[in-house]
Each structure stands twice: as structure tokens, then as C-alpha cells.
C-alpha positions in Angstrom: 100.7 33.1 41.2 98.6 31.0 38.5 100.2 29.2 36.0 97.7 28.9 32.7 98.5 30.5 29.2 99.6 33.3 28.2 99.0 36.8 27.1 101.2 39.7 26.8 100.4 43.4 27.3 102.9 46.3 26.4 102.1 49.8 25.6 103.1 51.8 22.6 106.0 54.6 22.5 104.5 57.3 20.3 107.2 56.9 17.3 105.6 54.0 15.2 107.9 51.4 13.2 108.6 50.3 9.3 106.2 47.2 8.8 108.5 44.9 7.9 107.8 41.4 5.8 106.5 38.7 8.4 107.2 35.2 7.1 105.0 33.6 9.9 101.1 32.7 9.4 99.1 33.1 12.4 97.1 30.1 13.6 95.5 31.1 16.2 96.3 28.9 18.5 98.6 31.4 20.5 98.4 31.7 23.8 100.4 34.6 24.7 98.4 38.0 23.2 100.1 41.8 23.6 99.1 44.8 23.6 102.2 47.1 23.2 104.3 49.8 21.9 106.4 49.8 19.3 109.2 48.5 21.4 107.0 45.7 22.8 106.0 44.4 19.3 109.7 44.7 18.2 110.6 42.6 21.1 107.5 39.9 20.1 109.3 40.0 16.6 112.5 38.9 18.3 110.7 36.3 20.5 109.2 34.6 16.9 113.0 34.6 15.3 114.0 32.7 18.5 112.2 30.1 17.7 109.2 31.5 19.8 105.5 30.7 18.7 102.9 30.9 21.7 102.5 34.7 21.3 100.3 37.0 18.8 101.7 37.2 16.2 104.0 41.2 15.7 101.1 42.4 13.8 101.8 46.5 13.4 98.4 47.5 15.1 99.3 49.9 17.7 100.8 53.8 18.0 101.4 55.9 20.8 99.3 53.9 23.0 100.5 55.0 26.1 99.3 53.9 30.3 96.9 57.2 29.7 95.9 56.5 26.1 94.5 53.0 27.3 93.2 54.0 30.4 91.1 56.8 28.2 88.4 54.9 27.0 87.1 51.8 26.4 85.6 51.7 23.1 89.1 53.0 21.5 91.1 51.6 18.7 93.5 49.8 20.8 90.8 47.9 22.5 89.0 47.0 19.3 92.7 45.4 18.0 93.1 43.3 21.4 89.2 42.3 21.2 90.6 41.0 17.3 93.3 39.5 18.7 91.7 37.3 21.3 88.8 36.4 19.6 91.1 35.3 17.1 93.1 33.1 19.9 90.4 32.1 22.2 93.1 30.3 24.4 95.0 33.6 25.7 94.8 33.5 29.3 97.6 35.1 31.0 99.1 39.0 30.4 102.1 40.3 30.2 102.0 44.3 30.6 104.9 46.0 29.1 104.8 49.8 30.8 105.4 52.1 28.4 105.5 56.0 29.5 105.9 59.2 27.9 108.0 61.6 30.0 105.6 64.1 29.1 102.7 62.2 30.5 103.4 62.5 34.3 99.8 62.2 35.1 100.1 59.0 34.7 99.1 57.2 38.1 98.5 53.7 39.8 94.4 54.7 38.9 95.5 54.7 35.2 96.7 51.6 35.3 94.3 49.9 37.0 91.4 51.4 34.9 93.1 49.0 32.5 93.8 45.6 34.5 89.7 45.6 35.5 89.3 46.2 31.4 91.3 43.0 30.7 89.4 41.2 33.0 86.3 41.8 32.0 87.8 40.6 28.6 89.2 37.8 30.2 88.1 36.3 33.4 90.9 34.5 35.7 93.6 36.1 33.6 97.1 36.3 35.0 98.8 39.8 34.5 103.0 40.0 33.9 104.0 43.6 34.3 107.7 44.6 33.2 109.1 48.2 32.8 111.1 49.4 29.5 114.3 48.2 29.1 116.8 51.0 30.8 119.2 52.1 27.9 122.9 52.0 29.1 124.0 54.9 26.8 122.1 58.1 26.0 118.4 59.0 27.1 115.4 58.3 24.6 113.5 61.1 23.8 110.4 60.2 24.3 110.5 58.6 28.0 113.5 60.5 29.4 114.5 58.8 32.1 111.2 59.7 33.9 109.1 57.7 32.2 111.5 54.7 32.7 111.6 55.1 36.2 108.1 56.1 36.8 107.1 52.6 35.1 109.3 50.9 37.5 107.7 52.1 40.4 104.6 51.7 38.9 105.3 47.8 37.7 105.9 47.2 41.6 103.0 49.0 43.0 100.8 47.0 40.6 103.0 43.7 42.0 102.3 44.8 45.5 98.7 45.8 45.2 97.7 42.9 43.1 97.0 38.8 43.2 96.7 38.4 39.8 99.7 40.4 39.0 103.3 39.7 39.1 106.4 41.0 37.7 107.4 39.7 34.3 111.0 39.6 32.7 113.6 42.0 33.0 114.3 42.9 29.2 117.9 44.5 28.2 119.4 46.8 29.1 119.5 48.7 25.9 122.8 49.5 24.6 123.9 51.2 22.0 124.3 47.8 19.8 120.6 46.9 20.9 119.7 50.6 20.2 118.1 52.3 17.1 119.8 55.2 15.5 116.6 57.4 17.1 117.9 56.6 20.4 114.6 54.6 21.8 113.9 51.3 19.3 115.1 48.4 18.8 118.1 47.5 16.2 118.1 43.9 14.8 120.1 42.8 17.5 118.4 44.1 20.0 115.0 42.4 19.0 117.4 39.1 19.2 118.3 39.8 21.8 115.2 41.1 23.9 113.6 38.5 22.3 115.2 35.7 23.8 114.8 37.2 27.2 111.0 37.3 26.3 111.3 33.3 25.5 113.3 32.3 28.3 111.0 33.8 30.5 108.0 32.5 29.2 108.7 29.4 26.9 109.7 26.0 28.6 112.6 24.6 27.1 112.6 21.9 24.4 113.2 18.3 24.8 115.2 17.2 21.5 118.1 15.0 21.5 119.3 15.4 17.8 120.1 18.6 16.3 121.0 19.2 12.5 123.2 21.3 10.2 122.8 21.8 6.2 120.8 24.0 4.0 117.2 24.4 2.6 116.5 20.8 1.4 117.7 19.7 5.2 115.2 22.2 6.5 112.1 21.2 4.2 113.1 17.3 5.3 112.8 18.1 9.3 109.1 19.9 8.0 108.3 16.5 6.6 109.8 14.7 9.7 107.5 16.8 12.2 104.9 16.4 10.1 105.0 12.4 10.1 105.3 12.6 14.0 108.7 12.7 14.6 109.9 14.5 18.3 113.5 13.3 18.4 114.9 16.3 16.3 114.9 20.1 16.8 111.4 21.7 16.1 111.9 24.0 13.3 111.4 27.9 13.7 108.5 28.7 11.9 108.8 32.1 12.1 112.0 31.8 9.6 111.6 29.0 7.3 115.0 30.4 5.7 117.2 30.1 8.6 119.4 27.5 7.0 118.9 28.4 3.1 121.9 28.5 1.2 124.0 26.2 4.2 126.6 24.6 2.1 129.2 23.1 3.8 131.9 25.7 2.9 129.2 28.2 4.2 129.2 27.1 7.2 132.7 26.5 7.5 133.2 30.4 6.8 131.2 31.1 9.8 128.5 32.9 8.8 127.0 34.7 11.6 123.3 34.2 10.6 123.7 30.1 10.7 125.5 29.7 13.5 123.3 32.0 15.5 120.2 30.3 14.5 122.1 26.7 15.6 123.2 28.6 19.1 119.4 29.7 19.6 118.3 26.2 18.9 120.7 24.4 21.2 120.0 27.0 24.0 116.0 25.9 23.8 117.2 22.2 23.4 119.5 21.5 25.9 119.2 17.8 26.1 121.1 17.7 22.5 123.6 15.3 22.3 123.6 13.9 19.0 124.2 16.0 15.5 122.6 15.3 12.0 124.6 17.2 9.3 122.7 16.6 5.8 126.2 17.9 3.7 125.1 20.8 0.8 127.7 21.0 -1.5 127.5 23.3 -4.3 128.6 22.1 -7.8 130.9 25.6 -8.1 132.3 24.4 -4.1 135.5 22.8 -3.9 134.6 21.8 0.0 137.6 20.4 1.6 137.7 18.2 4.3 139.3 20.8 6.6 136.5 23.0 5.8 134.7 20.4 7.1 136.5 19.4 10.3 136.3 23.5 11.1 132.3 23.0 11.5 133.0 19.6 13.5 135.1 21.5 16.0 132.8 24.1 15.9 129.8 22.0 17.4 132.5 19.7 19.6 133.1 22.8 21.7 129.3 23.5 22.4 128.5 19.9 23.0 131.2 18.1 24.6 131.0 14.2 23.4 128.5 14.8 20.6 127.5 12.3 17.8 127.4 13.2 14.4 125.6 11.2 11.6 126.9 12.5 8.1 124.6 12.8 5.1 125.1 13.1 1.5 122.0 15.1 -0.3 119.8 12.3 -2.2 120.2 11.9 -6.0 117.6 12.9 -8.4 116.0 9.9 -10.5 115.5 12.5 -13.5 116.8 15.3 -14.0 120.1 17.3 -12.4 119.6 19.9 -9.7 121.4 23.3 -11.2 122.7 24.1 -8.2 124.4 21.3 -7.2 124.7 19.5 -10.6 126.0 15.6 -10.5 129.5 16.8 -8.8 128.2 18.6 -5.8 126.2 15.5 -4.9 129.6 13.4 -5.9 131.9 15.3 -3.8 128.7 15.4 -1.1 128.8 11.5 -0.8 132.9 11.2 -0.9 133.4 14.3 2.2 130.8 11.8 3.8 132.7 8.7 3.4 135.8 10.4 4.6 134.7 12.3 7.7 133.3 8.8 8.9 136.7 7.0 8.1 138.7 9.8 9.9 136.3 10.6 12.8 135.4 8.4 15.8 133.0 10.3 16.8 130.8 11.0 13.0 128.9 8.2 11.2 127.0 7.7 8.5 123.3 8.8 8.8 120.3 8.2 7.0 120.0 7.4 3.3 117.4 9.6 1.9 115.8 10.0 -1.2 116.0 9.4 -3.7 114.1 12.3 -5.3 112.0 11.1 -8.2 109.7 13.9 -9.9 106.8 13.8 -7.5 109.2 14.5 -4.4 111.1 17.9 -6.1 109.6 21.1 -6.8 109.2 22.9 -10.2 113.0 24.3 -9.7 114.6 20.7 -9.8 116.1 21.2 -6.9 113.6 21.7 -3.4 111.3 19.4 -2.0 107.2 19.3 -2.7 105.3 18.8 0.4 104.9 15.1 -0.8 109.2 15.2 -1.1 109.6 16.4 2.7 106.5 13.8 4.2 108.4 10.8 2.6 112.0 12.0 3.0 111.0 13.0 6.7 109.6 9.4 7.3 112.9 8.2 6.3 114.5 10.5 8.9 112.1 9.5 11.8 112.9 5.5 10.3 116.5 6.3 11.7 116.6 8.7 14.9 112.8 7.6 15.9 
């Protein structure tokens, strides 16, 4: 098998999918492309809000494009989309084939598929071809496979193994149960593109190589923006694909345990393993009492899923003019003091980086955010301290 970059082919179910808002911007620069069903491109969504970002992007382009309806002809709409998509990323070089079969399609043969494989390689020469089968469901039947067209693209996905050099099988996605499962009894629920997803990205993606993670809110997400972008390596590469993964992070949030922060932390330390150190910038509304037992509850938290971890504490910066409304002078006050005392009472927390401060040309029109100019200055800071 070749190892080179990457390109991912799946093949529509005939039910299409709500377009949903994308928050990513394509650059071009991936070099994983799909062609897939609307399973496949839900799974691709999941892969980006893992932190994923060397595939096409889960553009809505595709419908009931079935092992037969590619095989059909050449000059079809599906093939004028993946044409699009890899002139548009020129690097794509491997495939990932996601078989995707109707159970009323039973014509569907080992010809079809190949009929396909030689029309990706005439796209692209040398490319290295993943094939996986749906995900099985563990409950229920979907209606528009059966359990035919699951099986049948089993078989298939190892005959095209067998048969093939530049094929080999790709990752084994679900199963789907009920929790992964769509009301409809075939696509993908939000958890289930989570889920699927980060099969999709531990099978393709190399883990990361960060030593220093970080807790907080927005501001403490537009600062590691500005610390990437002045060069810094040491701290957990931001998901791009959900700038808002941290957005309202106070500390009493995530003391409460709010499912969405502490799954986007979980999916960050599974792709950094290496993380043993801990950067909390501490958010603390003005209307936020934030105790220091509120506190200690997130310190425990991380303590039991990185055993001899290192924080560094961080109040938010003050404002030269100005007061941010949603912290006002207190939240910064009571910011700096759960600081102070979480370093006093904790061998292993210190005091971090002092950032800021924010003068007019570092803070957004809201008086609160960082400009662009705010995160490249208060990320150099950052880098100044972990490197």
C-alpha cells in the first residue's frame, strides 16, 4: 500500500440532507476529497468538528448517487462536482470509497465498481483507493439499504481489496445505534457524525504533537489564533472548523460540566496525547459569583485525564479604556484573586502568562473580543512564555 495524500470517495443514499451552516472556509489545500452519500458527507462533517481539516470540505453536492449511478456515465453531475473539487485541491491523491447501496439496486456488481476506480484514475494518476462499507446499524433496518445493500457492499469492499493494488480497505465506521441514528432510521444524528467522525480522523489523521492544552472562553480562543499565527507549535492547534467551541467558557461554566466544552477538551487531548501541561485563561462573568470550589471541580476534572499535569492560571487582561460589559471591572477583579488563590492552594497550578493589556487597537468594536491585531500581539505574549 502507498502512503501519499488523501482523498475520500463515498456514495450517496438517495434521501438527501438539511444544508446546515458551515463555519469553515475552504482553502484548498485539502488533501483528502469524497465523493459520497449523504451519510458519507455527514460523517466528513463529523471528521471537521473533530478537529479534522485535510478533507473537502462537507459541501452538499451529491444525491442518490449510488455504485450504479456512478458507474452510469462519465460526463454526469457527480463527476463534474469531483472534477470541482480537485481542481480546487490539486494535492488530493489518495481515495477513500465509501460503498453506498440501494437494496433495490441488486445489479450492482464488482464491473460497476470498477467502471468507477479506472474513472478516478484517469482523474488522478497513482491514486491510492480506501474502500469501507456502510456502517451496520445495531437496531432496526434502514429503508433504503435493507440489510442487502449493507452486506452486498461488504462483499463488494473485499473483492475490490482482493482484486486490487491500489486498493485497500479503509476504516470501519460505527456501528450505528439508535443514539448515532436519525429519526428516519438510515442518517446520521449529531452524535453519530461525532462519533463516525472521529473514527474517520483516527484512521486517517496522524495525531498531534502539543504539550500544553488550554481551558477558558472566546477571548482564550482568539489569543491561541494569534499564537499560531505568530509561529507558536507548543499549544493545541485550534479546530477551525468551530471557532465557537469555547465561546461563553466561564469558569462556573465549566465547572457545571457542560457537555459541549468538555467534549471539545476530550477530542483535543485524544489528537494530542503528548499533553502534559494545562493553560486555563480564567473568564469570569461580572453577574458570576465563581467560587473557588467551582474552580477546584474543573482542576479535578483535567487531574483525572492527565495524571501529574501542570496548570498555569490566567486572569483575562484589563482594558486600558473602556470596561468590557460582560465582564465589567469585577469579573476581571474576582478573575485575578481565584488566580492568586488556586496558585497559593495548589502545588501543582501556577501563575501563567500576563497578557494584555487590551488598549483600543487590540479589542473589537464590542469592547470586549480581540481584533486580529489584539490576538497576533496577545498570542506573541503566549508563545513568549510556553515557546
Amino acid at each position: 500500500m502507498h502512503y501519499k495524500t488523501f482523498l475520500i470517495v463515498g456514495i450517496l443514499l438517495s434521501a438527501g440532507c438539511v444544508g446546515e451552516k458551515q463555519e469553515y472556509e475552504p482553502t484548498g489545500n485539502a488533501t483528502i476529497g469524497y465523493i459520497g452519500c449523504s451519510n458519507t458527507r455527514e460523517t466528513v462533517e463529523g471528521y471537521y468538528h473533530n478537529g479534522g481539516s485535510q478533507m473537502w470540505h462537507y459541501d452538499k453536492r451529491y444525491d442518490s448517487g449510488t455504485v450504479v449511478d456512478w458507474a452510469r456515465d462519465a460526463e454526469s453531475d457527480y463527476w463534474e462536482v469531483f472534477d470541482d473539487l480537485t481542481d480546487r485541491n490539486p494535492r488530493t491523491k489518495i481515495i477513500w470509497w465509501e460503498l453506498c447501496i440501494m437494496d433495490g439496486e441488486r445489479e450492482t456488481s464488482y464491473e460497476h465498481a470498477a467502471i468507477v476506480l479506472d474513472r478516478i484514475r484517469e482523474r488522478i494518476p497513482d491514486a491510492v483507493i480506501y474502500v469501507s462499507p456502510l456502517a451496520e446499524y445495531t437496531d432496526g433496518v434502514c429503508e433504503i439499504t435493507g440489510t442487502w445493500g449493507l452486506e452486498k457492499a461488504q462483499e463488494l469492499a473485499s473483492e475490490l481489496d482482493d482484486k486490487n493494488e491500489d486498493v485497500s480497505l479503509g476504516p470501519v465506521l460505527g456501528p450505528m445505534t439508535p443514539e448515532f441514528t436519525r429519526e428516519d432510521g438510515c442518517h446520521l444524528s449529531q452524535d453519530g457524525k461525532w462519533n463516525l467522525g472521529r473514527q474517520l480522523r483516527k484512521f486517517f489523521d496522524a495525531p498531534g504533537s502539543a504539550t500544553v492544552g488550554y481551558i477558558g472562553c472566546s477571548n482564550t480562543r482568539q489569543t491561541i489564533d494569534g499564537y499560531r499565527m505568530v509561529g507558536g507549535t507548543e499549544i493545541w492547534e485550534p479546530n477551525q472548523a468551530s471557532h465557537r467551541d469555547y465561546d461563553s467558557g466561564s469558569v462556573e461554566g465549566w465547572a457545571r460540566m457542560e457537555d459541549n466544552f468538555w467534549r471539545n477538551f476530550d477530542i483535543y487531548l485524544e489528537w494530542n496525547p503528548n499533553t502534559t501541561t494545562m493553560w486555563w485563561e480564567l473568564c469570569v462573568p461580572e453577574d458570576h459569583a465563581t467560587p473557588y470550589e467551582g474552580a477546584v471541580v474543573v482542576l479535578n476534572e483535567v487531574r483525572a485525564r492527565i495524571p501529574g499535569v501542570t496548570f498555569y492560571v490566567t486572569p483575562l487582561p484589563d482594558y486600558t479604556e473602556g470596561v468590557c460589559r460582560i465582564t465589567g471591572t469585577a469579573g476581571i477583579e474576582r478573575a485575578r484573586a481565584l488566580a492568586l488563590e488556586l496558585d497559593e492552594r495548589n502545588e501543582d497550578v501556577l501563575m501563567g502568562p500576563e497578557l494584555g493589556p487590551m488598549t483600543p487597537e487590540y479589542t473589537d468594536a464590542d469592547g470586549c473580543h480581540l481584533t486580529v491585531e489584539g490576538a497576533r500581539a496577545l498570542g506573541e505574549q503566549l508563545k513568549e512564555f510556553f515557546g
